[in-house]
C-alpha positions as CSV (number, residue, x, y, z in Angstrom):
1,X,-25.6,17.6,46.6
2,X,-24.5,15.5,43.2
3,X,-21.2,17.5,41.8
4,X,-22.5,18.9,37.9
5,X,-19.9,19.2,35.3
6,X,-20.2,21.0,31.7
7,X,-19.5,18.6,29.1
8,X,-19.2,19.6,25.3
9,X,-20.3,17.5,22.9
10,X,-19.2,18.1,19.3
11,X,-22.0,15.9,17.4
12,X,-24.6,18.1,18.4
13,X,-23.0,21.4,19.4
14,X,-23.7,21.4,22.6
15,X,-23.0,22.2,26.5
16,X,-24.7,20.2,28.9
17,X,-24.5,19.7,32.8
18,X,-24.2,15.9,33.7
19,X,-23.4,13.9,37.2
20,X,-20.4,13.5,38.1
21,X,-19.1,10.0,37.7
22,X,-21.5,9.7,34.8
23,X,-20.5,7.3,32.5
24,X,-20.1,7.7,28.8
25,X,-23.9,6.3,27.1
26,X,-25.6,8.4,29.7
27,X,-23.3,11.2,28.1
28,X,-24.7,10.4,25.2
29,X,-28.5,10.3,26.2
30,X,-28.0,14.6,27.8
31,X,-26.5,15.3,25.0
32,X,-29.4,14.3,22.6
33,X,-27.4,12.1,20.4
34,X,-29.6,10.0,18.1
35,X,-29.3,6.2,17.4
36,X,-27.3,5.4,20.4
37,X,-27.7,1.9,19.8
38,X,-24.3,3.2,17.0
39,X,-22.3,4.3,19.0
40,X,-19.0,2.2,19.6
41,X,-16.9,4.4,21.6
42,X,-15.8,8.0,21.9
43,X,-12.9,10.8,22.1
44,X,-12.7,12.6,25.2
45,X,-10.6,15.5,25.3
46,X,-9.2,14.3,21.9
47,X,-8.3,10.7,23.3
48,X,-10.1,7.4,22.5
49,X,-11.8,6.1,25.1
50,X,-14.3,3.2,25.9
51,X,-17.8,4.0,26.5
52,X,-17.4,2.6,30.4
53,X,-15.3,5.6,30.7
54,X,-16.7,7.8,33.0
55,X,-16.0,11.3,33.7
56,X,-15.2,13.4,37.0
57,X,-14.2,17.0,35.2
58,X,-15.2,19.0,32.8
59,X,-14.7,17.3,28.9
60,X,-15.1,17.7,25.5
61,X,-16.6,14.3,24.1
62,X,-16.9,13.2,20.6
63,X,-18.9,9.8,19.8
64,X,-18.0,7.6,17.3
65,X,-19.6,5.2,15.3
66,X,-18.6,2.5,12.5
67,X,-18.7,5.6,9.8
68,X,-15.7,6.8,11.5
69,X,-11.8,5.5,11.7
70,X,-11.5,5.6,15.0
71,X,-15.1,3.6,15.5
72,X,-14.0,1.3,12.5
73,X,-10.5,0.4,14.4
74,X,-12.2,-0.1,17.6
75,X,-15.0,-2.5,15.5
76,X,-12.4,-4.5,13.9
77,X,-9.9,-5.4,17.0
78,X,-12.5,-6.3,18.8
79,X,-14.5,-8.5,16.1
80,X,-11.0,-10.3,15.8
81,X,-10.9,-10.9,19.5
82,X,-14.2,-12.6,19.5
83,X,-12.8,-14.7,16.4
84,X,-10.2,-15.8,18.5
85,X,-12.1,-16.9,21.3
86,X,-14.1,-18.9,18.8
87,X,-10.9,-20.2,17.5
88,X,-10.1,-21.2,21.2
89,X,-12.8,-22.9,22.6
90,X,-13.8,-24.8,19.2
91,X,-10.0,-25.6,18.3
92,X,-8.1,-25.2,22.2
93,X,-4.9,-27.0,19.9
94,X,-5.0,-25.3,17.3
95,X,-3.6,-21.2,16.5
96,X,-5.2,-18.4,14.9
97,X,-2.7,-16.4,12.4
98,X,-4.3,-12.8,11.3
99,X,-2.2,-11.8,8.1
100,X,-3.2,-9.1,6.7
101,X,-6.0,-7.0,5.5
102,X,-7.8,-7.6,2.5
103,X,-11.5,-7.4,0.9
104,X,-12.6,-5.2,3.4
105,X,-11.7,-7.8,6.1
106,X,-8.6,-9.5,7.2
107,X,-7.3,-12.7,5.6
108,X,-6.9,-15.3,8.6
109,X,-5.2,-19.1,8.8
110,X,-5.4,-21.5,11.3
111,X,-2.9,-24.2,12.2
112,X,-3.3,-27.6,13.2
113,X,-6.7,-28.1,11.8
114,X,-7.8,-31.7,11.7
115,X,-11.3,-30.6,9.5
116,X,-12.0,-29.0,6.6
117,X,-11.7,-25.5,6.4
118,X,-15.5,-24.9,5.6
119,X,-16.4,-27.0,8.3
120,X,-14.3,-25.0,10.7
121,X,-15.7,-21.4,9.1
122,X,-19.1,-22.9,10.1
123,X,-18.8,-23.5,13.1
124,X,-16.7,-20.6,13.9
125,X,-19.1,-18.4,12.8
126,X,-22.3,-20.1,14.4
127,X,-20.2,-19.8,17.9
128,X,-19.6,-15.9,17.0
129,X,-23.5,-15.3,16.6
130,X,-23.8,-17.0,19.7
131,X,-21.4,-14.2,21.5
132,X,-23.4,-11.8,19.5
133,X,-26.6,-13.1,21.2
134,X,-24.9,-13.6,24.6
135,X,-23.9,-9.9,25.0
136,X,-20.6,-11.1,26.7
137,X,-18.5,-8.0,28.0
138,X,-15.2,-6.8,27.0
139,X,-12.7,-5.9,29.9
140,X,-9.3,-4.1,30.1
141,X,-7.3,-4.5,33.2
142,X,-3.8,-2.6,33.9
143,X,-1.2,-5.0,35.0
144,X,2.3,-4.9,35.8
145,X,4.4,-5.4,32.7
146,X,6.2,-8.4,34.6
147,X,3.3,-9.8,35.5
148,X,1.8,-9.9,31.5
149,X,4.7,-10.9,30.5
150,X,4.7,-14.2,32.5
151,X,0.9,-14.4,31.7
152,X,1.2,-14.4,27.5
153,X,4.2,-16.2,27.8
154,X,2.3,-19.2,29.9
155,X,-0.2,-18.7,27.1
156,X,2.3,-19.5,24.2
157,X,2.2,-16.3,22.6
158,X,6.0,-15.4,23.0
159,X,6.4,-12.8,20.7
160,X,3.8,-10.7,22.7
161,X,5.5,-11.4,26.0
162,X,8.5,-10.4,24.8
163,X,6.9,-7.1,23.4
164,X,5.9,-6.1,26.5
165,X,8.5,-7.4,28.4
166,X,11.0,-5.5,26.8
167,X,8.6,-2.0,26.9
168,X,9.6,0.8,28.9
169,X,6.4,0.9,30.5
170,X,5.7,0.0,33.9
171,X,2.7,-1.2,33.1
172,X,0.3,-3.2,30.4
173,X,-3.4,-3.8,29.5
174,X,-5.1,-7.2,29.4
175,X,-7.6,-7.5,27.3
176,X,-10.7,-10.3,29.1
177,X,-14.0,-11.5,27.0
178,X,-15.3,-14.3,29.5
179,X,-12.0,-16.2,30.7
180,X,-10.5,-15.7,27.5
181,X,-7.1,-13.2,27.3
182,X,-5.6,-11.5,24.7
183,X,-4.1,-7.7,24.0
184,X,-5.1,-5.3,21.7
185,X,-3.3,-2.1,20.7
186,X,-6.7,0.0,21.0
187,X,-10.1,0.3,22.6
188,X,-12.2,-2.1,22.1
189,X,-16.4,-2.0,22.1
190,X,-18.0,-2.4,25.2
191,X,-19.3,-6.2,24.6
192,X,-19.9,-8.5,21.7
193,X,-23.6,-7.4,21.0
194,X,-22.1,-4.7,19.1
195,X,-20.6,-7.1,16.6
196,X,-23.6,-8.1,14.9
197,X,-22.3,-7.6,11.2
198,X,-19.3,-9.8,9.9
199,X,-19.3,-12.7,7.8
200,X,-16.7,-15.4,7.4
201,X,-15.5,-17.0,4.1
202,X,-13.2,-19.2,2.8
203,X,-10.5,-18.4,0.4
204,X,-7.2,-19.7,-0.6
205,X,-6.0,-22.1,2.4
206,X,-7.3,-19.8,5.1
207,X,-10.7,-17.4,5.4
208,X,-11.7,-14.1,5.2
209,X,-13.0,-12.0,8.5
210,X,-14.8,-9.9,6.7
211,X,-16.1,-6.4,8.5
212,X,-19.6,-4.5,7.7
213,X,-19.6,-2.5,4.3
214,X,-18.3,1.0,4.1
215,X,-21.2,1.9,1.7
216,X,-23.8,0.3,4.0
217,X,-22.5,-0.8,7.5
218,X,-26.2,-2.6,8.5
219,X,-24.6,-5.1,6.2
220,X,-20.9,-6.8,4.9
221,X,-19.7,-6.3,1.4
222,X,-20.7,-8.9,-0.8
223,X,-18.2,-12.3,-0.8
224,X,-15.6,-11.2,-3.8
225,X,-11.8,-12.5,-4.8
226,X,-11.1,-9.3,-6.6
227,X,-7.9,-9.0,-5.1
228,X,-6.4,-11.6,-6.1
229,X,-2.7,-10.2,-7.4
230,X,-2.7,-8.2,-4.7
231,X,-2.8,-11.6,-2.4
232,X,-0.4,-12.8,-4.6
233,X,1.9,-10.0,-3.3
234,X,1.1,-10.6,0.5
235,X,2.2,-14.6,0.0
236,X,6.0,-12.8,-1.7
237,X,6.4,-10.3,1.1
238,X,5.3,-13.3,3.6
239,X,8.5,-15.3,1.9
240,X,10.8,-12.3,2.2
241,X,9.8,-12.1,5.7
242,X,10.9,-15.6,6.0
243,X,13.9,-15.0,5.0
244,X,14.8,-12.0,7.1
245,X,13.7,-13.8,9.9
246,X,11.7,-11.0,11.1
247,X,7.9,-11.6,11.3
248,X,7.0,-9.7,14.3
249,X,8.6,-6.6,16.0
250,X,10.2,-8.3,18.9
251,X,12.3,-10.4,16.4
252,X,13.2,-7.0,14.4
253,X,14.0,-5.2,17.4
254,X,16.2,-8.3,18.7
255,X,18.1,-7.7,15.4
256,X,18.5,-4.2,16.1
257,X,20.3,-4.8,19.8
258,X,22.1,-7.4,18.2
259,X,23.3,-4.8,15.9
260,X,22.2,-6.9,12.7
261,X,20.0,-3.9,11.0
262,X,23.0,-3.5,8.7
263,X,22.7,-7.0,7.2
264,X,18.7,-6.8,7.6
265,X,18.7,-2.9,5.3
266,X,20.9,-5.1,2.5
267,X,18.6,-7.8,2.5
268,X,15.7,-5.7,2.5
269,X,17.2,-3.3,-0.2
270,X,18.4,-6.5,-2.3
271,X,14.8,-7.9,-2.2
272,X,13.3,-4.5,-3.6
273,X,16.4,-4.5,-6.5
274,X,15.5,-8.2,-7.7
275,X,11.6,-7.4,-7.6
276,X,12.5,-3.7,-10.1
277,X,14.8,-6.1,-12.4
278,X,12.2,-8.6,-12.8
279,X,8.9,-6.0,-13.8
280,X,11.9,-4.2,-16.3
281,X,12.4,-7.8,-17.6
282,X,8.4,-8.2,-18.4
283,X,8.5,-5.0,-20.2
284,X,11.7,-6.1,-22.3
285,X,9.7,-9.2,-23.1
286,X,6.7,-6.6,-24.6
287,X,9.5,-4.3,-26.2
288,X,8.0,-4.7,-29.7
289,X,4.5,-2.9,-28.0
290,X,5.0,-1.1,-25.4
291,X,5.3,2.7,-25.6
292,X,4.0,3.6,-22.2
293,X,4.8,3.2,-18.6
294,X,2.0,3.4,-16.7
295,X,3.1,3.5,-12.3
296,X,0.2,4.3,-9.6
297,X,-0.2,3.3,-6.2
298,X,-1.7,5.4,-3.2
299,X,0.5,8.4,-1.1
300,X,3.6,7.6,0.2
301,X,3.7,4.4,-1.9
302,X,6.6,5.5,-3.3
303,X,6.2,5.9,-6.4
304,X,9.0,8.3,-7.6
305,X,11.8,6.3,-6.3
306,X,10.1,3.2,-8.1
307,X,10.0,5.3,-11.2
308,X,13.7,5.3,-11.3
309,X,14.6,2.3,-10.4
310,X,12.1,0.8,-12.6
311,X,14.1,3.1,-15.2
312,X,17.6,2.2,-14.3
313,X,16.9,-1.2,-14.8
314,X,15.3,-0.5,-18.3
315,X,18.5,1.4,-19.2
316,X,20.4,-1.6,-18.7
317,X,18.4,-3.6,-21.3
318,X,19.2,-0.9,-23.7
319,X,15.9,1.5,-23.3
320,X,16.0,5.2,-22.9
321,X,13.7,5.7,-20.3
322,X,11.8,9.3,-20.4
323,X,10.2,9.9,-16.7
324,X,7.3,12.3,-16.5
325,X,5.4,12.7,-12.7
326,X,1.6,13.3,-13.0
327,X,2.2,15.4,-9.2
328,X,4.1,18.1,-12.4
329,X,0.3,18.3,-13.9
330,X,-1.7,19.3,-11.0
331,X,-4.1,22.8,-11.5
332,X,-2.7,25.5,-9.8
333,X,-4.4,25.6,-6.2
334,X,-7.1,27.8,-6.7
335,X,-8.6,25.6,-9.5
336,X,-8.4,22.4,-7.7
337,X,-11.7,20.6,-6.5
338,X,-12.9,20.5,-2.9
339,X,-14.5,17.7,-1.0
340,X,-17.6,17.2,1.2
341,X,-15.7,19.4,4.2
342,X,-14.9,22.0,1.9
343,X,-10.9,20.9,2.0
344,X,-8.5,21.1,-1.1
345,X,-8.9,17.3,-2.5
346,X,-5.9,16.6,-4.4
347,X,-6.9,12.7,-4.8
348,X,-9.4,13.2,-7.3
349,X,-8.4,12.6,-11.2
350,X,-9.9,16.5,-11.5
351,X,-7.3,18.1,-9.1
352,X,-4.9,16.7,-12.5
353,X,-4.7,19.0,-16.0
354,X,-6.1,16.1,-17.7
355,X,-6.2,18.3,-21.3
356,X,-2.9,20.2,-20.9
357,X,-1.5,16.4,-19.8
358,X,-3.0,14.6,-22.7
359,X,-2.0,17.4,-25.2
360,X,1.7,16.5,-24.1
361,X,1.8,12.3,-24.2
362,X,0.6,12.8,-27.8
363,X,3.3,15.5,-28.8
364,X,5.7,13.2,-26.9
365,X,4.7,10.1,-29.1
366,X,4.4,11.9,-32.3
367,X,8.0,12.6,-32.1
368,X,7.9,16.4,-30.8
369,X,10.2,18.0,-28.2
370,X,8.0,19.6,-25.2
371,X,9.2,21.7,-21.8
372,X,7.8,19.5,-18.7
373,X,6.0,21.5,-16.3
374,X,7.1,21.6,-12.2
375,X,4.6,22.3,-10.0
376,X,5.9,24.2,-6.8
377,X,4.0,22.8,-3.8
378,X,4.9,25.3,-1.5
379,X,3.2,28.2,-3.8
380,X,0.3,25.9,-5.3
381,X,1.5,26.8,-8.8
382,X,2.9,25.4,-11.9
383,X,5.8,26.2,-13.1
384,X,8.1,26.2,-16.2
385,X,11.2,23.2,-15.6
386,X,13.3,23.9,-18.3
387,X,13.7,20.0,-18.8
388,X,12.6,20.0,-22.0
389,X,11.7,16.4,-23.9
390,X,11.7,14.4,-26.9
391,X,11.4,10.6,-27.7
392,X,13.7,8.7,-29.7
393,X,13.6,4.9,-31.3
394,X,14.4,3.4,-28.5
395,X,12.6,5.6,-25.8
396,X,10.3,4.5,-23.8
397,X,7.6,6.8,-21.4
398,X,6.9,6.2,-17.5
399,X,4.3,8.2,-16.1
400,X,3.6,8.0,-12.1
401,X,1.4,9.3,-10.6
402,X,-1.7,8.1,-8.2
403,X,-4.3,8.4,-11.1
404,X,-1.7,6.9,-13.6
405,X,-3.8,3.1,-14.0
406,X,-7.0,4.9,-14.2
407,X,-8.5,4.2,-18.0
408,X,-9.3,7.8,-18.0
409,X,-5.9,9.5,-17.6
410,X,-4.9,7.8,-21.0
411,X,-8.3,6.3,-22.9
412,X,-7.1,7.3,-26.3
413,X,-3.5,5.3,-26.2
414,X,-4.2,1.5,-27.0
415,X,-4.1,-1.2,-24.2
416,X,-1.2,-3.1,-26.2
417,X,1.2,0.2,-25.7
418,X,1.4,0.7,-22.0
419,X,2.4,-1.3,-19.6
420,X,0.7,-0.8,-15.6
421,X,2.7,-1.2,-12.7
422,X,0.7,-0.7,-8.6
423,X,2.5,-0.1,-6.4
424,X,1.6,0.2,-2.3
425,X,3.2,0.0,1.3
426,X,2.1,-3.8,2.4
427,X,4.0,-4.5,5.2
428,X,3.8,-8.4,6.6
429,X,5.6,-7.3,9.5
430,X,3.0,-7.6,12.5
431,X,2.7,-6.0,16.3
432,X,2.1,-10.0,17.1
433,X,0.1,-13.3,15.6
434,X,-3.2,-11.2,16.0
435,X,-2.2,-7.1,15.5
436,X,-1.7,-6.2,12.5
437,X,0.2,-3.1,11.2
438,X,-2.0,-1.4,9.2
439,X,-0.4,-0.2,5.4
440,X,-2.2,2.5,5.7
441,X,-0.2,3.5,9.2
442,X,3.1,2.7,7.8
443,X,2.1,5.3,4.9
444,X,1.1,7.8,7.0
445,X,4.1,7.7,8.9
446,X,6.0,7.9,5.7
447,X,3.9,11.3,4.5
448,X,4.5,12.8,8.1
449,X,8.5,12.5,7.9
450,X,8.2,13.2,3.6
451,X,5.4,16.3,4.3
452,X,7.9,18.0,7.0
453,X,11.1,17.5,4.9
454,X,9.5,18.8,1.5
455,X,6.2,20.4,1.5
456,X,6.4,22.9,4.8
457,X,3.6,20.9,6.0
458,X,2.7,20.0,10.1
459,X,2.0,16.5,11.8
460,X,-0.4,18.1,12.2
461,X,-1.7,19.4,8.7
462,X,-1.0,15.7,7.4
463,X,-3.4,13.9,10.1
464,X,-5.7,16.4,9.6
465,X,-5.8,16.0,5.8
466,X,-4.9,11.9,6.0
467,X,-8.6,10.4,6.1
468,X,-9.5,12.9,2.6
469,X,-6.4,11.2,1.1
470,X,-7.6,7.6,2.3
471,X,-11.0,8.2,0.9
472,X,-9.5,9.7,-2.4
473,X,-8.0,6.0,-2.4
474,X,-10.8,4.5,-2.0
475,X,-12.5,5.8,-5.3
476,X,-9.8,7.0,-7.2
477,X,-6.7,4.1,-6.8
478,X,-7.1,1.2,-5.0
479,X,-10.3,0.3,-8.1
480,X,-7.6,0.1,-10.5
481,X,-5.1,-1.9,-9.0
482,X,-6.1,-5.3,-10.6
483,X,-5.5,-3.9,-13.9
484,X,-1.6,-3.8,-13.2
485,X,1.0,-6.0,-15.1
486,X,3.0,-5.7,-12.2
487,X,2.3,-5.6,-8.6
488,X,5.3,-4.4,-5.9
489,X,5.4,-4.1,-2.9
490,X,7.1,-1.1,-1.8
491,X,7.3,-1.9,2.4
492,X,10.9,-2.2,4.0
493,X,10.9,-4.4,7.3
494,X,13.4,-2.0,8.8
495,X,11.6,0.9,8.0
496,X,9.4,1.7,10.8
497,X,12.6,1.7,13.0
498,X,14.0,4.1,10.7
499,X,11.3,6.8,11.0
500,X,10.7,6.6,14.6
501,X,12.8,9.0,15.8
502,X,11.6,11.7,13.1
503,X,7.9,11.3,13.4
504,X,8.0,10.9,17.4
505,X,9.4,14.8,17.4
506,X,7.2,15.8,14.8
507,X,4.0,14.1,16.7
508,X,5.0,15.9,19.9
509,X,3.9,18.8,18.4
510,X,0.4,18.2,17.8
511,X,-1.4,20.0,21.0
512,X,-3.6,18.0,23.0
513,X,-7.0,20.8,21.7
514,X,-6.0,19.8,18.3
515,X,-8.7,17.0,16.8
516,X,-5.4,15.5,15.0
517,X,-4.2,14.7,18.6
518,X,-5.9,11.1,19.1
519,X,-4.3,9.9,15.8
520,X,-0.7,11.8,17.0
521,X,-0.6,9.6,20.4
522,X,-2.4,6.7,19.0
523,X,0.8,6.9,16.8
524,X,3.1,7.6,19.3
525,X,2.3,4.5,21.5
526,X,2.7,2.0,18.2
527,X,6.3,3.8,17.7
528,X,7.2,3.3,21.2
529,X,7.0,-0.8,20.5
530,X,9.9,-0.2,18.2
531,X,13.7,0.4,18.4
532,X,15.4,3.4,16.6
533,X,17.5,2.6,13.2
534,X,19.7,4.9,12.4
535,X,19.5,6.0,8.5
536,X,23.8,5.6,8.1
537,X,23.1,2.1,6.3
538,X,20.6,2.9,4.1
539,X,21.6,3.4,0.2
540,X,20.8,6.6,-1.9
541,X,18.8,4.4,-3.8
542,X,16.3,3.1,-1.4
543,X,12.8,4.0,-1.7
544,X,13.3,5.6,2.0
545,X,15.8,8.3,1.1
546,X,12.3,9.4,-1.0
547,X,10.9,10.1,2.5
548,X,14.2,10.7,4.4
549,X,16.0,12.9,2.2
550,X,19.8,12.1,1.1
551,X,18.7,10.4,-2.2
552,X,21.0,10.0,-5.3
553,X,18.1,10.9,-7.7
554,X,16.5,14.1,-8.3
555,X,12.6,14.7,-7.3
């Protein structure tokens, strides 16, 4: 008689009894799960597993589909291993480069291209359809670590060769699609019929890989340049990178055991100085005008510490720099609004006093002394500071805060006045030539380390609240971040080295029964690619003591 096992499923609340050996679409059918056409992969017992997986105990199963992160991250690795199969059979001498994200895709370059580039994006994305059509599997096998080693290194991708190679694991995976190889750092979908929405268009000197709308995933975003400052940034970092020498882990790690991270954290730190002189110089140039500060960016963007500098560098060219933090104007925690789920959402522009901070900036400007507000995150209340205010003639206001470029927070103070500086995480550093790490990864790493140190708060409670926070972005930050005078970058190359050892301890904790668990390992395997920096080098300046602790200014 066929072994039965009880399987949960948490999309539809359910127990069922399926065969044992069962694999995970058939899951799917028992358990009355609708559209299963959507379905891209799904968590068992909190871990992210293909759908080939198949089960022979009792599970807890949780299917994903492009709506979710998880689903999204497996769509997107594996739509850029189909590109670079394209990129190999249609170009075998030339190399695909995937740079970074952008326009809800991934900004791409190829080398050694003897067409034009919209030549190559047309055929390249007529032989994708074609993969689409041909319903071509993707396969994982495990491998010696030796033995993928020697493999990527006969394929001329070095840096991932010496990756692995220099892993502590015994063994790797090998990503197949036909006869081509590759490695990803997650699942992938089971074959490339499930890619059927992506689009391809040139811009600047390489193309866009664009993936299916957020709004409406049948479909991709409509072609747009929007972000075009924000590229602008990407092509700076990619020349600091060049001149640290350090574009993919392997090489950062190489300059840890060669005991260069000193010289690599002054570099780094010297880059971030020359950027904060240079935006203080653009405001000197507007002196005559501007009244306002104006500093946003999303979580753990580091803001604050950017605040400061921003303002020692003013003081220098003879301003008085007055520093006000919107995170001071939040409601107390009772009042503030709640999301779809019912959690605290602390994103949105209404989680801010908007009247009590408005009633301020125009006492401030009118010449009248106020008492700044503290709010006490531990209690959820506001609190008097004692740091009381007044501007003088050569005083000058800088507000941070994530809302702080939104035309709301400040419609009533004229365009000519302020001054807006964005800044965000974008790290160039990459896993390899074709995995990314994701900004969004390197802040959440940051908020983990910052959350434990300063807010009493849980790997955990973090993960848990992280995708509310990256959907608060969405609407409430990243729409404003063209309007900025100033764009910087905020991303140290050294810094994922430096907060390995405190988020792998902090990430142990998170119990496998916990549904922050998938994102806690998935985490804890990217760390594990990287060597530990020890934080003795690092100024009381840097950006990093905002997340470390041991910083000479005051927060």
């Amino acid at each position: 008689m066929e072994e039965m096992l009880e399987v949960y499923c948490r999309n539809t609340d359910t127990k069922i009894l399926v065969r044992s050996g069962m694999d995970m679409l058939g899951v799917a059918d028992f358990a009355g799960m609708k559209n299963t056409e959507n379905i891209l992969g799904v968590c068992v017992n909190n871990k992210v597993q293909n759908l080939n997986y198949r089960i022979y105990s009792p599970k807890t199963v949780e299917f994903l589909d492009i709506n979710s992160t998880n689903g999204r991250r497996m769509y997107a690795f594996s739509l850029m291993f189909m590109l670079y199969r394209a990129v190999k059979e249609l170009y075998p001498e030339s190399e695909l480069y995937i740079q970074h994200s952008m326009s809800d895709g991934y900004f791409c370059e190829i080398n050694n291209l003897e067409e034009s580039m919209p030549q190559a994006i047309g055929k390249l994305k007529e032989r994708m359809c074609q993969m689409v059509e041909e319903n071509i599997p993707f396969l994982r096998k495990i491998v010696p670590v030796a033995e993928a080693a020697e493999l990527f290194e006969r394929l001329g991708m070095k840096e991932k060769a010496e990756l692995i190679r220099n892993s502590n694991r015994l063994y790797a995976n090998v990503d197949l699609l036909g006869d081509v190889v590759n490695m990803f750092f997650f699942e992938l979908v089971p074959s490339t019929s499930y890619l059927k929405v992506f689009d391809l268009y040139a811009f600047d000197d390489g193309f866009i890989l664009q993936m299916p709308s957020k709004e409406d995933p049948s479909r991709t975003p409509r072609q747009h340049t929007k972000d075009l400052k924000l590229f602008s940034i990407f092509r700076e970092h990619k020349n600091w990178v060049r001149i640290l020498g350090t574009p993919y882990v392997n090489m950062l790690n190489k300059a840890v055991e060669y005991n260069k991270q000193n010289e690599l954290i002054q570099v780094s730190e010297a880059l971030h100085e020359k950027k904060y002189a240079e935006i203080a110089d653009n405001i000197y140039r507007r002196k005559e005008d501007v009244k306002l500060v104006l500093l946003a960016g999303p979580s753990s963007s580091g803001k604050t510490t950017s605040c400061r500098r921003i303002a020692t560098q003013l003081s220098v060219l003879g301003f008085k720099p007055l520093q006000i933090s919107l995170d001071d104007y939040f409601v107390d925690r009772e009042h503030t609004p709640k999301d779809a789920a019912g959690n605290y959402d602390f994103e949105c522009i209404e989680a801010l006093d908007l009247d009590f901070f408005n009633y301020q900036m125009k006492e401030l400007l009118s010449g009248a002394e106020i008492e700044l507000p503290r709010f006490d995150f531990i209690s959820g209340k506001r609190v008097q500071s004692g740091n009381r205010l007044k501007m003088k003639a050569n005083s000058i206001l800088i507000v941070e805060g994530i809302h702080a470029l939104n035309p709301h927070l400040t419609d009533k103070i004229a365009a000519k006045n302020k001054y807006n500086v964005f800044v965000s995480a974008m790290t160039q550093l990459a896993l390899d030539r074709h995995n990314l790490i994701s900004s969004s990864d390197n802040r959440l790493l940051r908020r983990i380390v910052r959350d434990n140190n300063y807010r009493g708060y849980s790997a955990q409670d973090t993960i848990l609240r992280w995708d509310s926070v990256r959907s608060g972005e969405e609407k409430h930050i990243f729409p404003y971040q063209e309007n900025a005078d100033s764009i910087f970058n905020s991303s140290l190359l050294y810094e994922i080295g430096v907060l390995k050892p405190m988020a792998e301890n902090l990430l142990l904790e998170v119990a496998q029964n916990s549904p922050a668990y998938s994102e806690a390992r998935r985490l804890q395997n990217f760390l594990a690619e990287f060597k530990s920096i020890k934080t003795d080098f690092i100024p009381p300046t840097s950006i990093m003591r905002e997340f470390l602790g041991g910083s000479s200014f005051a927060y």
